[in-house]
C-alpha positions in Angstrom: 18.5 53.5 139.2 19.6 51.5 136.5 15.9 50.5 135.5 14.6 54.1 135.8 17.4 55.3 133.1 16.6 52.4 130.7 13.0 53.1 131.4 13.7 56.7 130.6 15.9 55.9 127.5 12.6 54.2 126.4 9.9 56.6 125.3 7.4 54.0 124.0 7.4 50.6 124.8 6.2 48.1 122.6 3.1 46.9 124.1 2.2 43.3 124.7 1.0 40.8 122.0 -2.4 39.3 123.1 -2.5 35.6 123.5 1.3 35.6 123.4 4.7 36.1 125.0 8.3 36.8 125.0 9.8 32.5 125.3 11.5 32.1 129.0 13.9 29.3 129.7 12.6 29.1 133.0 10.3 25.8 134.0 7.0 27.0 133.6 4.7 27.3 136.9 1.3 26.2 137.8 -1.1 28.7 138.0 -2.1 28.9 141.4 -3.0 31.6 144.2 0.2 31.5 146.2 3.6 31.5 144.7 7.0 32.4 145.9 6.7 35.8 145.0 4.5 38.1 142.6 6.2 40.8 140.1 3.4 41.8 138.1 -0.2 41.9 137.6 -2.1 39.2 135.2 -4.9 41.1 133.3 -7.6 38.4 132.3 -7.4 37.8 128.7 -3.9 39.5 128.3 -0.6 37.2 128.4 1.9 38.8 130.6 5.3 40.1 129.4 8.3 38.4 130.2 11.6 39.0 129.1 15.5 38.1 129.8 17.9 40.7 131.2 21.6 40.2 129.9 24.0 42.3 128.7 22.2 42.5 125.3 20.3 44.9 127.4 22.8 46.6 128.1 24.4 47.0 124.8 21.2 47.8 123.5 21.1 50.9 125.9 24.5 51.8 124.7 23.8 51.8 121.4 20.2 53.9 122.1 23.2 56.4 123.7 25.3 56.2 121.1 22.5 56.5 118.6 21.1 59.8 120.9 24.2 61.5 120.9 25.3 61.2 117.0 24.4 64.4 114.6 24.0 65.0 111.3 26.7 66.2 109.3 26.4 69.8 108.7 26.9 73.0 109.9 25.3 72.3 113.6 24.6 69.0 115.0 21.4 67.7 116.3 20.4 65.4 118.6 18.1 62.0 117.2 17.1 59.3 118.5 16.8 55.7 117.9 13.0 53.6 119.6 13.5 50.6 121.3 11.1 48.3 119.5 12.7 45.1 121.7 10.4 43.6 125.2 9.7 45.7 128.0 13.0 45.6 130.2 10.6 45.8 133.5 9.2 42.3 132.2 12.1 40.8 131.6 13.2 41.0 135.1 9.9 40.6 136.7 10.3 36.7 134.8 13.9 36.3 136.2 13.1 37.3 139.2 10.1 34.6 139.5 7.2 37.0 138.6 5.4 34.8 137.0 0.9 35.3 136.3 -1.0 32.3 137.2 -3.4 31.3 134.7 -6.7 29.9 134.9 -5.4 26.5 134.5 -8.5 25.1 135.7 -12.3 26.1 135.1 -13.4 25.9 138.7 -11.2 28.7 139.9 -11.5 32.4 138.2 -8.1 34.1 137.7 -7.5 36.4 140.7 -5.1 38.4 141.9 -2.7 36.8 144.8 0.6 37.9 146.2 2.8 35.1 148.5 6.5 35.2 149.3 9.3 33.6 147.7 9.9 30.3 148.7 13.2 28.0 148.8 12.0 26.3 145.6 11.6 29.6 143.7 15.1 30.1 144.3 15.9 26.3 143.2 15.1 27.0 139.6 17.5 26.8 136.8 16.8 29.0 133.8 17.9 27.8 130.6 18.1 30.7 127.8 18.6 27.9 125.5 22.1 29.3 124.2 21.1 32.6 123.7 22.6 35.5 125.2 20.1 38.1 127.3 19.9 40.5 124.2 19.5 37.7 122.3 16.5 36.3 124.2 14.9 39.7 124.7 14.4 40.1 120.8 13.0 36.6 120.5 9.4 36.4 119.1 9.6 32.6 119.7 6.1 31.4 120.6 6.0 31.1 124.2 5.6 27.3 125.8 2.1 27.0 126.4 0.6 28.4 129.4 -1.3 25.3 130.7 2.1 23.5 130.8 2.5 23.0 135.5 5.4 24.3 137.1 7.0 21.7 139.7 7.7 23.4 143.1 11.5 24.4 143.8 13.3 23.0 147.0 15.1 25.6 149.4 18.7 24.7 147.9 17.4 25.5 144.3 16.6 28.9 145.8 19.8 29.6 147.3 21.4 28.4 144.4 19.4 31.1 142.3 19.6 33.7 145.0 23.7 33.2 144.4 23.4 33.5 140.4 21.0 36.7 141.0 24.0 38.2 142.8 26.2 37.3 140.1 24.0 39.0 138.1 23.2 42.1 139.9 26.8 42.7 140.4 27.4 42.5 136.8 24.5 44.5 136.1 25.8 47.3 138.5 29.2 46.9 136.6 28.0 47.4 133.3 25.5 50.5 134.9 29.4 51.7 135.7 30.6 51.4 132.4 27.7 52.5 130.9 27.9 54.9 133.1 31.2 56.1 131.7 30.1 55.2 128.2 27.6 58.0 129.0 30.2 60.6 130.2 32.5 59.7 127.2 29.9 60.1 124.6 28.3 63.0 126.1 32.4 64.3 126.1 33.0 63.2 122.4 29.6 65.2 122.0 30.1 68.3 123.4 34.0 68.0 121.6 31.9 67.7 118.2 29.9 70.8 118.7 32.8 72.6 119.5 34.5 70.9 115.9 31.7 71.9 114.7 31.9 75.5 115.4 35.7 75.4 114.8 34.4 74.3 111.1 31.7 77.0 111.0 34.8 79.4 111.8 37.0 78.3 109.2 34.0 78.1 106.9 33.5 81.4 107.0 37.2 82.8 106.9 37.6 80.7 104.2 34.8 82.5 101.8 36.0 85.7 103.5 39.3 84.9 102.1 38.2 84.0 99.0 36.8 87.1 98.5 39.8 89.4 99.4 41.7 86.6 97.1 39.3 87.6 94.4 39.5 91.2 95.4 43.4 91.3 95.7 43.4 89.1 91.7 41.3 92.0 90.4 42.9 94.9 92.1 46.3 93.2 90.7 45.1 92.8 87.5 44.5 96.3 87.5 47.4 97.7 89.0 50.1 95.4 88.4 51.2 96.7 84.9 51.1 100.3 86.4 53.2 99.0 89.4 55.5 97.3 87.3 56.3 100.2 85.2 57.0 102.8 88.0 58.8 100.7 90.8 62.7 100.7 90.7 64.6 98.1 93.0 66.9 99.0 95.7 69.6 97.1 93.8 68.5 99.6 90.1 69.4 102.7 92.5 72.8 101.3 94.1 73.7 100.3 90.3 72.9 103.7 89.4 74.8 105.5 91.9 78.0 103.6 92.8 78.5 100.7 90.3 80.9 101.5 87.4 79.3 102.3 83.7 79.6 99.1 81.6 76.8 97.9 79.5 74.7 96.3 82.3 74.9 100.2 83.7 73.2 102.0 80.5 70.9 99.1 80.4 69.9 99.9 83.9 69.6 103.5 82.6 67.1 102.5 80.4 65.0 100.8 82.5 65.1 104.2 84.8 64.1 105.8 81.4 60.9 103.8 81.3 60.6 103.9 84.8 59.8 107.7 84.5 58.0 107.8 81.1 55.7 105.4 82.4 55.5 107.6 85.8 55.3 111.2 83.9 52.2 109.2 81.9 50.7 108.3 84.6 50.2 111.2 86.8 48.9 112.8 83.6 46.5 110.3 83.4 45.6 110.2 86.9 45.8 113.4 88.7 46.0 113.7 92.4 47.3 110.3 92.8 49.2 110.0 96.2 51.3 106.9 95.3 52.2 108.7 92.3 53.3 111.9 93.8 55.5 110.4 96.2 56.8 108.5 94.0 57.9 111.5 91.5 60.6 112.9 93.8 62.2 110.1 94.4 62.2 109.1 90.2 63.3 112.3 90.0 66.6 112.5 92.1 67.2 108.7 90.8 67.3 110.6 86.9 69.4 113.9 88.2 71.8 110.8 89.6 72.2 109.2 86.6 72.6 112.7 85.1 75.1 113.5 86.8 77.3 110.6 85.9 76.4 110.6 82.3 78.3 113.9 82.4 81.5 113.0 84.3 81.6 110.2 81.9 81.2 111.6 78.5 83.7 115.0 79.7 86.3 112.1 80.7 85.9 110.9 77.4 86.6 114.5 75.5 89.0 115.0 77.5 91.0 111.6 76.3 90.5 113.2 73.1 93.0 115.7 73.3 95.7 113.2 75.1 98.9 113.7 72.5 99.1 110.7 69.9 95.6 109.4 70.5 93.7 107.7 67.7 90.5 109.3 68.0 88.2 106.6 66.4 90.0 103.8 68.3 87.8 106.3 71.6 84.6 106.6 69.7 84.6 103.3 69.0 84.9 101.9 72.7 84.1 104.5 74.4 81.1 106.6 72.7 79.6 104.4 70.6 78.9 101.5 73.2 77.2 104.0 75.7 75.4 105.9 73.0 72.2 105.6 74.5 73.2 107.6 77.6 73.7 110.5 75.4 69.7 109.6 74.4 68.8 109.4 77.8 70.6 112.6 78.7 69.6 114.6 76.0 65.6 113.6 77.3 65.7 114.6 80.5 68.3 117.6 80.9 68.7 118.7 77.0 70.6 121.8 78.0 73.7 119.9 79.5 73.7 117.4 76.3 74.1 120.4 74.0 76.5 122.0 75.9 78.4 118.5 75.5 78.0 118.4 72.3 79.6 121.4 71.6 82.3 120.2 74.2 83.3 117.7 71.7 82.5 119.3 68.5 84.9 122.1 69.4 87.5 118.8 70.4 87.1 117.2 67.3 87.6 120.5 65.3 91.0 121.2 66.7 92.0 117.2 66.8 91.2 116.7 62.8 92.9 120.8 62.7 95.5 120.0 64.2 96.3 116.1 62.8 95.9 117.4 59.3 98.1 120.6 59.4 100.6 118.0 60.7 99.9 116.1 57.4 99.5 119.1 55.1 103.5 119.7 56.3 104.2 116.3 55.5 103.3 115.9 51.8 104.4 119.7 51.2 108.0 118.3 51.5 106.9 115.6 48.5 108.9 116.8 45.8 107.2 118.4 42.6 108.1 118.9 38.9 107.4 122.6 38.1 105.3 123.1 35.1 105.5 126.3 33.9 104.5 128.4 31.4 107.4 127.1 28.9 105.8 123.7 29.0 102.7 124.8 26.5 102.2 122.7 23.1 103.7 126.6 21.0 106.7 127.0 22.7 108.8 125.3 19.8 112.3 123.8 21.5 115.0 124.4 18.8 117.1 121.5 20.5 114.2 119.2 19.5 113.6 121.2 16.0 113.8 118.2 13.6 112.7 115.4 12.5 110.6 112.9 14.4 110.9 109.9 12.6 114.8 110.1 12.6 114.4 108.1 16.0 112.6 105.4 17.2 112.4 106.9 20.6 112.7 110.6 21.5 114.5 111.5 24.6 112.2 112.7 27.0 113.5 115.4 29.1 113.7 115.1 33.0 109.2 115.7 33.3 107.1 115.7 30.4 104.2 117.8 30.2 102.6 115.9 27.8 102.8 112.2 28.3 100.2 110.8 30.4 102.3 107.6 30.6 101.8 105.6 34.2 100.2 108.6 35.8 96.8 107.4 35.2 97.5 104.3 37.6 96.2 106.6 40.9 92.9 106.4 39.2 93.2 102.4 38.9 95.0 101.2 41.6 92.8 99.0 44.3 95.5 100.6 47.0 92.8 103.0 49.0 95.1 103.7 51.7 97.0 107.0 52.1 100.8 107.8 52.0 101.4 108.3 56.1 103.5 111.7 57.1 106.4 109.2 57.8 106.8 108.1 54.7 105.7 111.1 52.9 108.7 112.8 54.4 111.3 110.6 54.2 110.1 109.8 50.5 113.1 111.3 48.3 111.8 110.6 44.4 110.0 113.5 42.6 106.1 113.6 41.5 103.7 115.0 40.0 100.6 117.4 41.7 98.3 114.9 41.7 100.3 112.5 44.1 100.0 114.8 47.5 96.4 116.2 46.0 95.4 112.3 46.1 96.7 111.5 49.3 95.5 114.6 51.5 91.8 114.0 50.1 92.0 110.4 50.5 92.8 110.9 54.2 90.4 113.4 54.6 87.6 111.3 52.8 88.8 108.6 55.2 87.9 110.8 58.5 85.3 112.4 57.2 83.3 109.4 56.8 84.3 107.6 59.6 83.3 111.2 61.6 80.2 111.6 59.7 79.0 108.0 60.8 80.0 108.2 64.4 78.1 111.2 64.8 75.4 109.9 63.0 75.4 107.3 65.5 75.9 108.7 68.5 73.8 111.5 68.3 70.8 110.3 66.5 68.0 110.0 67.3 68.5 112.5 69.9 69.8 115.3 67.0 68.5 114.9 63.5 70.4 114.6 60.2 70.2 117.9 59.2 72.1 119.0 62.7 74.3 116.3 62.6 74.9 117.6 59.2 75.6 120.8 60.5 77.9 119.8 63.2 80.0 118.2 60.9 80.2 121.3 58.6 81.3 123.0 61.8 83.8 120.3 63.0 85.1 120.1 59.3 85.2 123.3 58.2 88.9 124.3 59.0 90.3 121.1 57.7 88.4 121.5 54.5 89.5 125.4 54.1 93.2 123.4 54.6 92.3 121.3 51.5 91.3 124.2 49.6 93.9 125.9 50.3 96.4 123.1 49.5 94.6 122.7 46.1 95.1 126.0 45.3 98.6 125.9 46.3 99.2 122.9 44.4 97.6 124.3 41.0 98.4 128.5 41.1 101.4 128.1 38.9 101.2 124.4 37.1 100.7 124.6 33.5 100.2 120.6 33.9 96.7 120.0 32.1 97.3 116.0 32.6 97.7 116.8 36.2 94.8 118.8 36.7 92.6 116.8 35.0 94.1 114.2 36.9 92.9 116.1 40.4 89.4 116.3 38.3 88.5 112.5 38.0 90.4 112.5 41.5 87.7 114.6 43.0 84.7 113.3 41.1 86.0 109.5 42.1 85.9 111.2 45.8 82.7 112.2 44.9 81.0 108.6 43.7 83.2 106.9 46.9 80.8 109.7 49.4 78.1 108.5 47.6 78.4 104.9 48.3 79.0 105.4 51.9 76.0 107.4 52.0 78.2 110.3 53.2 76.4 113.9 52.1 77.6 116.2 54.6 81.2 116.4 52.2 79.9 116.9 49.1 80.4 120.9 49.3 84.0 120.7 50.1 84.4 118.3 47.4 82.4 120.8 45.2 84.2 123.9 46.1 87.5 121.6 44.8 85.7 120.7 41.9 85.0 124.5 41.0 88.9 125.2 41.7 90.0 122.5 39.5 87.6 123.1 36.4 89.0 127.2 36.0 91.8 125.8 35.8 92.0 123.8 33.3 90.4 125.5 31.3 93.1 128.4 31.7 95.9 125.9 30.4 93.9 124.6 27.4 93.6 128.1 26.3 97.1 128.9 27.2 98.1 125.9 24.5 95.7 127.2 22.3 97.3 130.2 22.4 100.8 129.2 22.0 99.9 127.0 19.0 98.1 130.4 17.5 101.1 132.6 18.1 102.8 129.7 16.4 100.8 129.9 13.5 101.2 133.3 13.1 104.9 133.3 13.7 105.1 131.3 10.6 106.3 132.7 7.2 103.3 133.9 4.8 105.7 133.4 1.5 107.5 130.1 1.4 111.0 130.3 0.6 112.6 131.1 -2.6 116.7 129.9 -2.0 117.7 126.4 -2.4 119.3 126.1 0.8 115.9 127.0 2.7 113.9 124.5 0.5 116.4 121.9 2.0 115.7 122.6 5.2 112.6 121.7 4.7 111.0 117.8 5.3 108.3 116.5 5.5 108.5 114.4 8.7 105.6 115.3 11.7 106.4 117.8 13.5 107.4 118.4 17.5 104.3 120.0 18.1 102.1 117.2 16.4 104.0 114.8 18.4 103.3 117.0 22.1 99.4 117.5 20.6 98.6 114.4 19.8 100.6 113.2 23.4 98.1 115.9 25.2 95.2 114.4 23.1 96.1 110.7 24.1 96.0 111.6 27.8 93.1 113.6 28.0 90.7 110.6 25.9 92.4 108.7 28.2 91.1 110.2 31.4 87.7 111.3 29.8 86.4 107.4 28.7 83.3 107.7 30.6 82.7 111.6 30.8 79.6 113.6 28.7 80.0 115.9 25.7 78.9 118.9 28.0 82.5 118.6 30.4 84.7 121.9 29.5 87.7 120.1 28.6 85.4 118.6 25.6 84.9 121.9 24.3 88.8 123.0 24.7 90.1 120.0 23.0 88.2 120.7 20.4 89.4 124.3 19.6 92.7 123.0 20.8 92.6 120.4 17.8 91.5 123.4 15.5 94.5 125.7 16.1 96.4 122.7 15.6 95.1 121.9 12.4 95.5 125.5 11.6 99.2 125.3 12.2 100.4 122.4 10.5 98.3 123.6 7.2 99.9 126.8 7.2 103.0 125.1 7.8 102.5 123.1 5.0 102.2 126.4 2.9 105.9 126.4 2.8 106.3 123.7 0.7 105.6 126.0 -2.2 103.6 124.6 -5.4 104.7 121.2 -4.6 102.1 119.5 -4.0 102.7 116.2 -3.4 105.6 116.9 -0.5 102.7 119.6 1.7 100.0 116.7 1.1 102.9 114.1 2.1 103.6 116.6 5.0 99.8 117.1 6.5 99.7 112.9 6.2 102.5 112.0 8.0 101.2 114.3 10.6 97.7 113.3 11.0 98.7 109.9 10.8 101.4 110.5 13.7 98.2 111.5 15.7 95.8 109.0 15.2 98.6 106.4 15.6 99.1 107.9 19.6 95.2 107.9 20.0 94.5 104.4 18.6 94.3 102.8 21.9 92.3 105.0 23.5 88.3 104.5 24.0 85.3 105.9 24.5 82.4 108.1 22.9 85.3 111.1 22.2 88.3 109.1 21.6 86.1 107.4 18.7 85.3 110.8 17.7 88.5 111.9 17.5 89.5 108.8 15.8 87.1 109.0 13.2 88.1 112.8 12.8 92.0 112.1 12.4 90.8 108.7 10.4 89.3 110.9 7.5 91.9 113.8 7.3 94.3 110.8 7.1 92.3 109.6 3.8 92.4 112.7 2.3 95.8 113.2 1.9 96.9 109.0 1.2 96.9 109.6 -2.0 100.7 111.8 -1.7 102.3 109.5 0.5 
């Protein structure tokens, strides 16, 4: 069995070398017709094949197994195999087991064919494989020992000792057919295990590239749809912010990521129509916004509502309260634009009756500021007989308990750093006596104040939601009763005053007002401080032409003829007189407050015929001096120099005017003094 397989394993022998053979250790034999036994035919002219059996053999047979069995690396395996190119395995054991070809030794006897038994001294003989090992000696190509060499005959004892090693050997060659045997099952195991690897790695090569396709497929798909995923998905924990979680800062920013959410979602359905992800999507964006709706509202109404809490400071609210969520007014006014007018108005209509009703409480306040009255008796004409004299007699004239005409420390409202107006505390426990342009001062300053800071929140808040011009007109709205207060307190303030330095006063008051609106980029209060402005002006300009008028019906109460008796002629001196020292007191004040105004203000013009009717008087008064010349020029200098002596420390374009003016009429009549 074992020599059929090996046969079988061996698909082409090598064939035999003429004239030559495979080198046995065994003692070479005579040729002769009868021998112990015969293995193999001898051709004539052909040497026989011999060979060793050992396990070299065998191991060659393994490794034609292992060689048969092994695949190329790849996809599927396939089987190969390996020739034998060693001796013929059936000649190697025909020469161990004694099979040996006679040759023609001798040239009397032709080679022939014989067949005997085996003898006792065939199984005498001792093989010597010369240190080599079976496989060893079957690859040999050492020359065979010559053929003519005579084989001695074996004795019975050398056969039994062979017949004892052959048994040796075929046990061990029936244990290694066992192994190889099992060597056979194993490999043919590991083969069949190889396939099925193999397959296995077929498999996986093939998910794999089907894998990396739906990878590439899934990369380009998300490349695609990524950005439009990110924009419309909301988190679970977005829409448990939105509905539970208190409104703070990270709330309105959560607000405005639901405010991209669905401007990102309302562009893409109008972009791609009929989308089903995107209309299921919609509703539930949808109730998400109404949500945060919903809230806005409660929020904002608490907040009007702390508005009208008693003894609230209402910017202390805008401040925390509006302007740090000012972009959920934004957000409401986008999506539901109805409800954020309607709260609008809601605090418009709060904010009107707050700065209502916190200014009437002022208003009360400073109308309990004592006032000096200024009358009509307080005009430059109305000649006081108590002060009829001379003005010079005194280095310093009494003043009586207000002067009319002295501007004097009234001009420090207009430059004192102090911006900060008199509280309704202190304006009503305040006991000392002003003028009109102390409460005018303080009311418009606080109302500047508010107006701004009013203006600026609402600018804030509501923009860019509103625009300026309705912000504007919001403010006019929420505004408009306080500013009909101030107009009214204005009025109140300057119906009966014949105070011209007081009114003027409230002018640069107003037009400072003005300049301060300006700066703070504040427009929406210019009309108010217009409609002031065209209150003030009228004015004034009725009490200039009330002193022009009193000087006139001075000059004409004057005598035409001076007098004729001695004791009349006494009377007479020619010190200033009161009314040049009240004019040129009037003048001083009113250059004083007009440094940086133009030539085309009103008052300009009134001072000017003012200063003519004042000129007008004192020459006529000089009349009475008679032909005495040198006492009316005396008179007219002491007079014009009285004047330019008050004005000499005033400046601007007029008060150099003015200057100049009195300067000249001073010159003309140095000469008499």
């Amino acid at each position: 069995m074992w020599l059929d397989r090996l046969a079988g394993q061996s698909t082409s022998p090598a064939p035999s070398q003429p004239g030559s053979r495979a080198y046995s250790p065994a003692p070479r034999r005579t040729p002769s017709g009868v021998g112990p036994y015969i293995t193999s035919q001898q051709r004539p002219g052909i040497a026989t094949r011999s060979s060793s059996l050992s396990l070299a053999s065998t191991e060659s047979s393994a490794t034609s197994l292992l060689a048969s069995s092994r695949r190329a690396n790849g996809s599927t395996l396939k089987e190969s195999r390996t020739i034998y190119s060693g001796p013929d395995p059936v000649d190697i054991l025909n020469k161990l087991l004694g099979d040996e070809v006679k040759n023609a030794a001798s040239a009397t006897r032709p080679v022939a064919d014989s067949v005997s038994s085996i003898s006792a001294e065939d199984l005498q003989l001792d093989f010597d494989f010369g240190g080599l090992s079976v496989r060893e000696l079957a690859l040999s190509e050492e020359s065979a020992v010559d053929s003519a060499g005579v084989d001695r005959p074996q004795a019975a004892e050398e056969y039994e000792r062979d017949k004892a090693k052959f048994e040796d050997l075929h046990r061990s060659i029936r244990a290694c057919d066992e192994v190889l045997s099992s060597v056979e099952t194993n490999l043919t195991s590991f083969r069949n295990d190889l396939a099925t690897v193999s397959a296995d790695i077929e498999s996986l090569q093939a998910r794999s590239t089907a894998l990396n396709v739906r990878l590439e497929n899934r990369k380009a798909v998300e490349k695609g749809l990524g950005p439009v995923v990110e924009e419309i998905s909301v988190s679970p924990a977005i829409v448990s912010k939105i509905a539970d979680d208190h409104i703070d800062e990270s709330w309105v920013k959560v607000v405005a990521e639901v405010d991209r959410r669905a401007t990102a979602h309302k562009k893409s359905t109008s972009n791609a129509q009929g989308s089903k992800s995107l209309q299921d999507l919609g509703p539930l964006l949808e109730k998400l916004v109404l949500k945060a709706i919903e809230r806005i509202r409660d929020f904002l109404v608490a907040q009007i509502k702390a508005l009208r809490s008693p003894h609230i400071n209402a910017q202390i609210i805008q401040q925390q309260n509006f302007l740090k969520f000012k972009d959920l007014f934004s957000f409401l006014h986008k999506h539901h634009s109805t409800l954020a007018d309607e709260i609008c108005l809601a605090y418009m209509n709060t904010m009107r009756w707050y700065y209502a009703n916190q200014f009437t409480r002022y208003e009360n306040a400073l109308r309990k500021i004592k006032l000096h009255s200024l009358d009509k008796t307080d005009v430059l004409g109305n000649e006081d007989t108590s002060r009829k004299g001379t003005v010079l007699s005194s280095s310093k004239i009494a003043g009586p308990p207000h002067d009319a005409f002295n501007l004097g420390r009234r001009i420090d409202l207009l430059r004192t750093h102090n911006q900060i107006a008199l509280s309704s505390y202190l304006a009503e426990e305040d006991q000392s006596t002003h003028y009109l342009e102390v409460p005018f001062r303080n009311f418009n300053l606080a109302l500047i104040d508010n107006a701004t800071a009013e203006y600026t929140f609402l600018a804030s808040f509501f923009s860019p939601a509103l625009s300026y011009s309705t912000i504007s007109r919001h403010f006019t709205y929420i505004f408009d009763p306080t500013f009909q207060m101030g107009h009214a307190l204005t009025k109140s303030l300057i119906a009966d005053t014949y105070d011209a330095i007081g009114v003027l006063l409230a002018v640069r008051l107003n037009q400072h007002f003005q300049f301060e609106l300006q700066r703070r980029k504040v427009p929406a209060a210019d009309g108010y401080l217009n409609g002031t402005a065209m209150l003030l002006w009228p004015r004034l300009q009725f009490i200039m032409n009330a002193h022009c008028e009193s000087v006139r019906a001075l000059t004409t109460a004057l005598p035409t003829r001076p007098p004729t008796s001695k004791t009349e002629q006494g009377k007479l001196s020619a010190a200033p007189h009161v009314c040049t020292q009240r004019f040129g007191q009037l003048l001083h004040g009113i250059l004083a407050l007009t440094t940086e105004a133009g030539d085309d203000e009103p008052v300009v013009t009134s001072l000017r015929r003012l200063r003519s009717e004042m000129e007008a008087f004192l020459t006529r008064y000089s009349a009475a001096f008679g032909n005495d010349r040198r006492k009316r020029e005396r008179f007219l200098y002491n007079n014009y120099s009285l004047i330019l002596t008050i004005i000499s420390d005033t400046h601007g374009k007029l008060a150099e005017e003015e200057q100049e003016h009195f300067e000249g009429l001073k010159t003309a009549f140095q000469e008499a003094a």
